[in-house]
C-alpha positions in Angstrom: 101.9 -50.6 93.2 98.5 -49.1 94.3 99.2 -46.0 92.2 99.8 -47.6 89.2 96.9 -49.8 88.9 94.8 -47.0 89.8 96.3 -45.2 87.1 96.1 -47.8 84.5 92.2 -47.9 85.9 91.8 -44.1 84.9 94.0 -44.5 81.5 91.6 -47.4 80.1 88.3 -45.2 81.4 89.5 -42.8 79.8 90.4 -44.4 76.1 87.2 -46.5 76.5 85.7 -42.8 76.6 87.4 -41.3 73.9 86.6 -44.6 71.6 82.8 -43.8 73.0 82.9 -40.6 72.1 84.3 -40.9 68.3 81.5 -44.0 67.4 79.0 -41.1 68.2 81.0 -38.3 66.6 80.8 -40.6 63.4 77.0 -41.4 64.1 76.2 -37.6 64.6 78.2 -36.9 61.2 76.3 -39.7 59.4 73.0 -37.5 60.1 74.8 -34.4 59.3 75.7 -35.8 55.7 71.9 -36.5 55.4 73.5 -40.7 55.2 70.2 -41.6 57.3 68.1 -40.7 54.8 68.9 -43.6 52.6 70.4 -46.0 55.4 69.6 -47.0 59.1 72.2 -49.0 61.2 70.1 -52.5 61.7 67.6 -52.7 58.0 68.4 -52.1 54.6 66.3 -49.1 53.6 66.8 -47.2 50.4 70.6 -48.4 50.7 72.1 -51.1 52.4 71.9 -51.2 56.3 75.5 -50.0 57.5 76.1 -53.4 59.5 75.7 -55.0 56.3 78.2 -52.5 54.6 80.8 -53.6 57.6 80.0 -56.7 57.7 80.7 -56.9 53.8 83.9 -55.0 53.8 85.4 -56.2 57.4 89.1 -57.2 57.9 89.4 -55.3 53.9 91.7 -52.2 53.7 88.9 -50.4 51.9 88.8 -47.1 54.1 90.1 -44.8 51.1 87.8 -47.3 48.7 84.4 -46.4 51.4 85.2 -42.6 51.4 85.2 -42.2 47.8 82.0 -44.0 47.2 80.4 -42.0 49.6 81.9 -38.4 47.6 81.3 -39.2 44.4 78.7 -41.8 44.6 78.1 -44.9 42.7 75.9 -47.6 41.3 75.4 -51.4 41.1 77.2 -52.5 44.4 74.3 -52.9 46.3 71.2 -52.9 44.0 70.0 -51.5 41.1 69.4 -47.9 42.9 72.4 -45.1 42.3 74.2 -44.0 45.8 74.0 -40.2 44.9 77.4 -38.1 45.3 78.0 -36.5 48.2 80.9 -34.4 47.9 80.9 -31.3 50.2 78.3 -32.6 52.6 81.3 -33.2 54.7 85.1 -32.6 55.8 87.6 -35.0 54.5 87.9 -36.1 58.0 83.9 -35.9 58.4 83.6 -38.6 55.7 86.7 -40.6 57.2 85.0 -40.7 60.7 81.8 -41.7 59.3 83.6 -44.4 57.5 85.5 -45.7 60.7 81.9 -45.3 62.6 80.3 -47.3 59.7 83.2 -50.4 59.7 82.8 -50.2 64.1 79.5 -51.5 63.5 
């Protein structure tokens, strides 16, 4: 019995790390896509902060919807300034961990 609570001890460590580590994967990506030039986490800024963005969005099956807009862009969601596209910034997956890192928010 010992054994398997100590192993359900080291299981959850080790998903709580793995969760850890893919918020700051998608935090590290957001800089590599150049994202915090136009947005911070807690203020809007040039864009909208992205706690607002998940805050907007949450419980909404908009992942593929987010990822787009990011790509190619967009105006009038937020304000009267044009998100510029962003297509090859990023990976596919990049953009979709940025996404998930954005909506964990």
């Amino acid at each position: 019995m010992r054994n398997q609570s100590l192993f359900k001890l080291i299981l959850l460590a080790a998903l709580g790390f793995t969760a850890q580590s893919a918020l700051a994967d998608g935090a590290a990506l957001a800089e590599k896509g150049s994202c915090l030039m136009c947005h911070t986490i807690e203020k809007r800024n040039v864009g909208p902060a992205f706690k607002d963005i998940a805050a907007a969005y949450k419980g909404q099956d908009v992942e593929e919807k987010l990822i787009n807009k990011i790509k190619k862009g967009g105006r009038g969601s937020w304000g009267i300034l044009p998100m510029p596209a962003n297509e090859g910034k990023l990976t596919d997956d990049e953009f979709r961990e940025v996404v998930r890192w954005i909506r964990s928010l």
